[in-house]
N, C-alpha and C positions, 0 to 999 in steps of 0.2 A: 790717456786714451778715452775716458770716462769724460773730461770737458771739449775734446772734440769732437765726439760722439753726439752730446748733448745742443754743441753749437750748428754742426751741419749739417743732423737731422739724420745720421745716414753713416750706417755701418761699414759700407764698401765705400764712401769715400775719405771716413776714417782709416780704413785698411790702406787705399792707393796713398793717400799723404801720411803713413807712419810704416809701407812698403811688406805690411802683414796680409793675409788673409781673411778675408772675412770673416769667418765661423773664428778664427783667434779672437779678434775685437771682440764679438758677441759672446767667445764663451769669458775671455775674462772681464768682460762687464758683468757679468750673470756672477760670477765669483766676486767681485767687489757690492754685487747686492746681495748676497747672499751671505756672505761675511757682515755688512750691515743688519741683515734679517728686516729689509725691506723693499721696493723694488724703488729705480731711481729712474726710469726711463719704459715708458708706455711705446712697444711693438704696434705695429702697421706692415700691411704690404706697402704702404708707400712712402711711409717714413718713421722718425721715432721722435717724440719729445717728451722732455722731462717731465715728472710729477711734482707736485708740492715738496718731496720731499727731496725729490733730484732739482729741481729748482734749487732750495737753500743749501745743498753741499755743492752745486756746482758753482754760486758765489766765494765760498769759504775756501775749493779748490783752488780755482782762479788766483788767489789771493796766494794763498800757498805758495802755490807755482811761479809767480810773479818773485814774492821773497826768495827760495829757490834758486834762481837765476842770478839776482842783486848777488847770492852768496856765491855762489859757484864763480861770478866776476871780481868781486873781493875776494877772493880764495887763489885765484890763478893773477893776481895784480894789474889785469889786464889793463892797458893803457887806450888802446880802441878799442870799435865796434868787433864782436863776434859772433859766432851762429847764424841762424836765418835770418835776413830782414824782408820781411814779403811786403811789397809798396805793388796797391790797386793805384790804378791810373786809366786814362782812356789808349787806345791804340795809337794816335798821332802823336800823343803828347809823348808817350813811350819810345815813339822811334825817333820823332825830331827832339826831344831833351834830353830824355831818361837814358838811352842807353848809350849816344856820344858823350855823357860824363861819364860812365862808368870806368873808363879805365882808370883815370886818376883817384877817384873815390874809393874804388877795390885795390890802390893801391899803397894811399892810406891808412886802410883797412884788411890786411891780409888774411886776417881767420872771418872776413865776414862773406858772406855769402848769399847772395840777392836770387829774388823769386817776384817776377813779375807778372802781375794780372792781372792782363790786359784787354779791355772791354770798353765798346761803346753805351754801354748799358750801364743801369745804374747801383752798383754794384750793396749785395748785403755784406758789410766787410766784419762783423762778427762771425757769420756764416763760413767767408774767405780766409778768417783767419788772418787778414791782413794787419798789419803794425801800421801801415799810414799810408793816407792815399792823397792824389792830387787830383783839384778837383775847380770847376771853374763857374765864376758868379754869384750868388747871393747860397748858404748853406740853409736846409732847413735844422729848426732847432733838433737837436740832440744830446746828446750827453760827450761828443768828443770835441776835446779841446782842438781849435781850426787857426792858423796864423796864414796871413797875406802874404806871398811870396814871390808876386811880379805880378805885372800887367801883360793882358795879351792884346796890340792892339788891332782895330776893326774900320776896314772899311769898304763903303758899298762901291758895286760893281755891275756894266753893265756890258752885252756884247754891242760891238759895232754896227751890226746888223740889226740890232734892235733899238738902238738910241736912231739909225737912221730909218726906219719905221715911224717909232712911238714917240724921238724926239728927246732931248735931253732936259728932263727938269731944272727948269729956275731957281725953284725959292724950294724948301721944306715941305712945303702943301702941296707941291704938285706930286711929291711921292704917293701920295693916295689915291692917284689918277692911272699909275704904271702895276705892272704884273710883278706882286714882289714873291722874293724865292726864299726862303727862313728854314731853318733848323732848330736841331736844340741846342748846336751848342753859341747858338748867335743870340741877340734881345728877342723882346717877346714878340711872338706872330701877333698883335694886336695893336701895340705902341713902342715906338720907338722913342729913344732920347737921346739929345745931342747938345752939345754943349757950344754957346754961342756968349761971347763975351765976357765967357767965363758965367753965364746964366741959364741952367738947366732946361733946354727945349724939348716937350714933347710933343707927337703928332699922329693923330691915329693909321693905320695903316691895314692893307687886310691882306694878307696872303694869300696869294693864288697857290703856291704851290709851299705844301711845309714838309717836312722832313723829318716825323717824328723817330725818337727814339723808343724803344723797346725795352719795358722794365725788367730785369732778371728774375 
């Protein structure tokens, strides 16, 4: 209770994801500092984060908790996945992949039980509480181990009614001359890159219209 307390900042959403009460969370976090005889978590109206000294027991918990678990699976022999696996993902990726595998997966797996959370946004997945997310293009550095796991591919598009306007570009350079449309989850609103001969082409480009995303 005390490391998802510490992780999401937030004693009512400790309560909804562990299905208690609020004033429970907060009175037996008060009893486990109080039992310590020191405090482990600094009060806000608008949030709580640990102190120095909830800092270094909420490592030492984690760890715990982690062994715990290892035991509780060596203990019951189990041969599969069980308990919660909560996988962050985007929305699209959720519904066109994530959840037409599931049937087979969960059926492999009969004691496990998936929680997805689902966002275009870029999710803090300590906060979420998540075991593993999927996620698309270049990662910034971190501390979570990341593996390749397909290619999504990409390509440009244009309507009918604007190619016969504006004309269908020839060559790579003329793209710089056309109204381009980008997002986040497409190459960068600035330069794009394309592969010609097997020889890395880029060309600068400037977005008239982008699509940014919204950090959490």
């Amino acid at each position: 209770m005390f490391v998802r307390a510490a992780e999401t900042g937030s004693f009512s959403a400790t309560a909804r994801e562990l299905g208690l009460s609020q004033p429970s969370v907060s009175r037996i976090v008060s009893e486990l500092e109080a039992r310590l005889g020191t405090t482990l978590l600094l009060r806000s109206t608008r949030n709580i984060v640990p102190t120095e000294a909830g800092k270094a027991f909420l490592l030492r918990a984690r760890k715990l908790l982690r062994e715990l678990e290892e035991a509780d699976d060596e203990a019951r022999h189990v041969g599969g996945l069980s308990g919660v696996l909560r996988v962050a993902t985007s929305a699209i990726v959720g519904v066109r992949t994530v959840i037409p595998s599931l049937p087979v997966f969960l059926k492999a797996h009969p004691t496990l039980r998936i929680e997805l959370l689902t966002s275009d946004s870029i999710q803090d997945l300590i906060a979420e509480g998540a075991d593993l997310a999927i996620r698309f293009g270049e990662l910034e550095d971190s501390g979570f181990g990341a593996r390749k796991i397909g290619m999504v591919p990409r390509m440009l598009v244009a309507s009918p009614a604007y190619l016969k306007e504006r004309g269908i570009p020839a060559t790579l350079d003329d793209l710089a001359a056309h109204d381009i449309v980008t997002g986040p989850l497409g190459p960068s609103h600035e330069t794009w890159t394309f592969e010609h001969d097997g020889i890395p082409v880029s060309i600068k480009v400037r977005a008239r219209v982008f699509v940014a995303r919204r950090r959490a």
